[in-house]
N, C-alpha and C positions, 0 to 999 in steps of 0.2 A: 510398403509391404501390404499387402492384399491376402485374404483369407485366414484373419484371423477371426475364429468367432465371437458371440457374446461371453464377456469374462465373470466367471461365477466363483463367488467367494472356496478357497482351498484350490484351483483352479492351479497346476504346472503350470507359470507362464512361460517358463522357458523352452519348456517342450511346446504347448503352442504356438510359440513365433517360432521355434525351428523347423517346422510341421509349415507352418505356411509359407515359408522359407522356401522349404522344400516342392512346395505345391506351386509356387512360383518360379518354378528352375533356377534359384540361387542359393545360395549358401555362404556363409562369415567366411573372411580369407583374415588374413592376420594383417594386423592396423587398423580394421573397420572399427568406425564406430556406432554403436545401435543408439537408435536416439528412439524413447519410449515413451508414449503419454503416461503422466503417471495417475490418471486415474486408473487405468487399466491394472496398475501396482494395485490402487487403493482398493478395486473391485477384486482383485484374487486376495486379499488378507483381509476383506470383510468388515473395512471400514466405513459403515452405514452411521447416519443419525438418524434421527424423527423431522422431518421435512417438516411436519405441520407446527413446530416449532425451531426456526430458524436460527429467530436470537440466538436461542438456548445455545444453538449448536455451535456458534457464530465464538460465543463468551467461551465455550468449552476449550475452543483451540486459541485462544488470544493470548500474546504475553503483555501486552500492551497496545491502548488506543493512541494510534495515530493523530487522525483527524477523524471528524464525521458529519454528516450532513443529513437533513431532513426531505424526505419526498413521500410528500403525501400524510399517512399514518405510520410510517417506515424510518428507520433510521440506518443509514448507510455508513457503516467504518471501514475506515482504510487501519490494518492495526501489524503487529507484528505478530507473525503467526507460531505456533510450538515448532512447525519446519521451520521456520530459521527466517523467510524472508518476511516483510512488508509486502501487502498485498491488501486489495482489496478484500472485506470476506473472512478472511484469515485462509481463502483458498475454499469454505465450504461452496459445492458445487452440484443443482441440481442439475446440469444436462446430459445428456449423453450416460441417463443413469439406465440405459435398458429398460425404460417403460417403469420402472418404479416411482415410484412418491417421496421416497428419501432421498435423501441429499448424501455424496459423498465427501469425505475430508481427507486431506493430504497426509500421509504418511508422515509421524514422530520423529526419524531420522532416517531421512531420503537419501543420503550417501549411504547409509548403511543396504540398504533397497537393493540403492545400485548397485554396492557389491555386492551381495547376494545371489543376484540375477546374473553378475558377468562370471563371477565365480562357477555357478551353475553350468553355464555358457561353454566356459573355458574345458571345464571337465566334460562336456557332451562334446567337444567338437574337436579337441586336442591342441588347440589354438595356443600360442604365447601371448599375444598384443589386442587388446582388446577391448574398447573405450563403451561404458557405458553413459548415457545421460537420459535421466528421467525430465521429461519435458511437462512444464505448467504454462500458463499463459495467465499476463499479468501487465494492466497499464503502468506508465510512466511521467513521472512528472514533467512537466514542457513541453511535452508529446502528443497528441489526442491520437485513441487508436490505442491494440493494446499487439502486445507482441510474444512469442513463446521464450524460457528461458530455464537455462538449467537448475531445475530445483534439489534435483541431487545428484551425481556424477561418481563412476570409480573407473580407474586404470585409464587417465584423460591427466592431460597435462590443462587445469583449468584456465591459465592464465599464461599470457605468454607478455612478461615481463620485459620493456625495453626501455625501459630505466638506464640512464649510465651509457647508452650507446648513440646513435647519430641517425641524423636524416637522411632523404638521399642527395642531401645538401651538404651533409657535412656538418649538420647544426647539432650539440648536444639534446637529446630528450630528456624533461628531469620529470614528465608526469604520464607518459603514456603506456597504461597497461591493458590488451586485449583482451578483454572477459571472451575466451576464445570457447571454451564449452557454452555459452548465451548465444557467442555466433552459430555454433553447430546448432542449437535448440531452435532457431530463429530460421537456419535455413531448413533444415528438416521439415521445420512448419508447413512450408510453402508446397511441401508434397504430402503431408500426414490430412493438412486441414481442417477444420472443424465438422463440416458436415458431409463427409466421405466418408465415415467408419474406419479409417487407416490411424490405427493405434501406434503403429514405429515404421522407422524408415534406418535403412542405411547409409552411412556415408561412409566412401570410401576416398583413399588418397589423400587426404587430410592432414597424415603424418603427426595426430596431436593423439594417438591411443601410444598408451604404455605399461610398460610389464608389471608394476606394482600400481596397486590402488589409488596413490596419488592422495591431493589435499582434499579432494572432495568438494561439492560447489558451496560446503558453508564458508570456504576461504575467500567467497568471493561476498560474506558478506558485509556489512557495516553497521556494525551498531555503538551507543555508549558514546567515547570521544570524537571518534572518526565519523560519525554522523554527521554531517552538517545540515541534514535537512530532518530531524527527530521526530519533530511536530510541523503537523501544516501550519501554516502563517496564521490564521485567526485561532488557531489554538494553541501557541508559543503565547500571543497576545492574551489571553483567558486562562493559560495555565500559569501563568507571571502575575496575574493578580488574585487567584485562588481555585480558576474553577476549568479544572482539568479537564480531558474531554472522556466519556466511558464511565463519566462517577454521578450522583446522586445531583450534584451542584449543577452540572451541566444542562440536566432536566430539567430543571426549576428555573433556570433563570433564562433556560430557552435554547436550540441548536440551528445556527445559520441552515437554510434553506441549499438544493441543488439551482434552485431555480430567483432568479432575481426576487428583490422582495421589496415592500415599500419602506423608506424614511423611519415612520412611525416605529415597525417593527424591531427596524437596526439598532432605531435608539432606544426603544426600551429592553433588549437585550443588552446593553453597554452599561444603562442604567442598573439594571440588576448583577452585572458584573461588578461596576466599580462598588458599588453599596455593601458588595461581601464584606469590603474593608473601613470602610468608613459608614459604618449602621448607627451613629449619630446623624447623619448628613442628614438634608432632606432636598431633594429633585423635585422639582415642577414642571413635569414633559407636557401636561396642557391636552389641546386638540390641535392637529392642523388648522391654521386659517382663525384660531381663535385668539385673546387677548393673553397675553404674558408667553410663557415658554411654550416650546414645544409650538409655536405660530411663527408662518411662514414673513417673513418680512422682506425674503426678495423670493424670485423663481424657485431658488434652490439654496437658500438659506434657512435655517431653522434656531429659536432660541432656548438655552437650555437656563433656568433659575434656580444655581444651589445654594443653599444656608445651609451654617452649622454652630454647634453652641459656641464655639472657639475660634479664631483664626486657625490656628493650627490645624484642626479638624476641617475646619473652609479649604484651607491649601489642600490636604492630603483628597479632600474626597474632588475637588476638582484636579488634579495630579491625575489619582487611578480616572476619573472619566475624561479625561483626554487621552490618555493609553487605551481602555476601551473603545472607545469612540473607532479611533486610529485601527483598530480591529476590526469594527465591521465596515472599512471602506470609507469613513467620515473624519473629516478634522472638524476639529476645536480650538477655536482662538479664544485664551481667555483675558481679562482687564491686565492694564500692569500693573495698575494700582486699585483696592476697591475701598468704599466708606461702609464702617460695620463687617457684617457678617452675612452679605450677600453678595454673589458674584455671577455674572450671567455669562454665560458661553456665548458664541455665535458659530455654528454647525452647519458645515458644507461638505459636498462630495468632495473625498481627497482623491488628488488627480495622481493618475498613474506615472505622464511622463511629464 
C-alpha cells in the first residue's frame, strides 16, 4: 500500500490508510487482512524516548533480560519486552523515525492496537470480517537473519491448531501448530519492506480474518513453564551460579563479547563467576605461557590452581568453576583424587560435536 504519509503523533491512522487505499484504486473487501508496521501505531500515539540515551529507554520497556552481549562500549540485550515478546531491544527503534533523533518503542498492549484500528476500520467501511495484524520484525534463534512477526493481531484466527488430526499420510499430528498471523506478518514483509516507506499491505484470500476479535498474538506467546529456551545458554550457566544477566553482578564480573575473545578473558569471567560462591577459594589464573596456572602446557590447554581452607570448600569452588568454565565454551577436567587443599584443573576448548 503506497501513499501513505509521514505518521505524526494524534495522527487518524485509519483514515490515512483508507485515503491511501483509496488513492491507489483499492479498497477492504471482507476477509482481508491489513497487516501494519507497528511503528507507524507507535508514531500516531506519540510513543517517543530520548535517543541520546538508549539504555535508559532500552530498561524502560524490559520485563526481563534474556541474554546480553558486549560490543565495543555497548551492551546488547535480547530481554522480554512490556509487548509481550522476546526481542532484541525490547523493540526500541531508531529507524525509520522521520528524521528525528528519538527512538520509538512498541506499543504496552499491541492487541489492544490492533483492535482499535480494525474496530475503526470496520465502522468506516461497513465491513464484517476483518483481520488486523500489527507487524514488528525480530531475529530468531537458529536462524541468522531476522524476519517480520505478529506483534499484535484482532479479528485473525492467530493459530491454526492441528493437533489431534493427520497428515497427508494418514500419520497422527500431536505438535504442529501454524503460528498463522507470523506467516501473514512474514509474507506481507516481502511487499511492505524496510526501505520502501510502505507501512501496511493487504492480504487477501487467506480465509484466517474473523468476525470477533479473536486470542490476539499474545496467545502465541511463551513464557514461565512452556519456555524451554528462557535464558540464552551462557546465561542459564551464570544465573545457576549467582549472577544473572541485566543485574549489577553481571557488570563486575564481566559480559561475553559479540565477537570471539581470547582464553585469558573466558577465564577470568568463569573465575569471577564461580568465586560469587565459594569467596573462601583462591584461583591462580597466572599469565599465558608463564609458570603455574593459567600457562599454556599444550596448543590449547591451559592450567587452572584452586586452594581452599577446607576440602569442602576445595570441592564446592572447583564444582562451580567447572560449570562456569563449561559456560564460556571451556571444559575442565579435575584430579579424582588430590593431596591437601590444592587442586589443579586442566582447561581446554569444549568441543561442540
Amino acid at each position: 500500500m503506497t501513499g501513505v504519509p509521514e505518521v505524526h503523533t494524534d495522527d487518524d491512522l485509519a483514515d490515512l490508510l483508507l485515503t491511501a487505499l483509496a488513492s491507489s484504486g483499492l479498497e477492504l473487501v471482507d476477509g482481508d487482512v491489513l497487516v501494519v508496521s507497528s511503528k507507524v501505531v507507535s508514531k500516531s500515539l506519540g510513543l517517543w524516548a530520548d535517543g541520546a540515551d538508549h539504555t535508559a529507554a532500552v530498561a524502560a520497556q524490559t520485563v526481563r533480560v534474556v541474554a546480553e552481549r558486549r560490543a565495543g562500549d555497548r551492551v546488547t540485550q535480547v530481554v522480554q519486552a512490556v509487548a509481550g515478546p522476546v526481542m532484541a531491544a525490547a523493540g526500541v527503534d531508531a529507524s525509520n523515525t522521520g528524521g528525528r533523533d528519538d527512538v520509538l518503542v512498541l506499543p504496552a498492549d499491541p492487541d489492544a492496537e490492533a483492535d482499535r484500528l480494525r474496530l475503526t476500520l470496520l465502522a468506516a467501511t461497513g465491513l464484517q470480517r476483518l483481520g488486523v495484524v500489527l507487524s514488528d520484525t525480530a531475529g530468531r534463534p537458529w536462524r541468522a537473519g531476522q524476519t517480520d512477526f505478529a506483534l499484535g493481531a484482532s479479528g485473525l484466527e492467530v493459530l491454526d491448531d492441528l493437533r489431534g488430526g493427520v497428515d497427508a499420510d494418514g500419520r497422527p499430528l500431536h505438535v504442529t501448530a501454524r503460528a498463522v498471523a507470523d506467516e501473514l506478518a512474514a509474507a506481507a514483509d516481502l511487499v511492505k519492506g524496510k526501505t520502501d516507506a510502505v507501512p501496511a499491505t493487504v492480504v487477501r484470500g487467506s480465509r484466517w480474518a474473523s468476525a470477533d476479535a479473536g486470542p490476539g498474538a499474545r496467545a502465541l506467546l511463551r513464557h514461565g513453564p512452556t519456555d524451554w529456551f528462557g535464558l540464552g545458554s551462557v546465561e542459564a550457566v551464570r544465573s545457576a551460579l549467582g549472577t544473572a544477566p541485566g543485574t549489577a553482578a553481571s557488570l563486575e564480573d564481566g559480559i561475553p563479547s559479540v565477537a570471539p575473545e581470547p582464553v585469558a578473558d573466558r577465564l577470568g569471567r568463569a573465575v569471577a563467576v564461580a568465586l560469587r560462591g565459594a569467596s573462601e577459594a583462591g584461583v591462580d589464573v597466572g599469565s599465558r605461557g608463564g609458570a603455574g596456572s593459567g600457562a599454556a602446557t599444550a596448543a590449547d590447554t591451559h592450567e587452572l590452581r584452586v586452594s581452599a581452607p577446607s576440602g569442602y570448600e576445595l570441592g564446592v569452588a572447583v564444582a562451580r568453576l567447572q560449570v562456569a568454565l563449561w559456560g564460556e565454551s571451556l571444559h575442565a577436567e579435575a584430579p579424582a583424587e588430590v593431596d591437601g587443599l590444592e587442586a589443579t584443573l586442566t582447561v581446554t576448548e569444549r568441543r561442540w560435536t
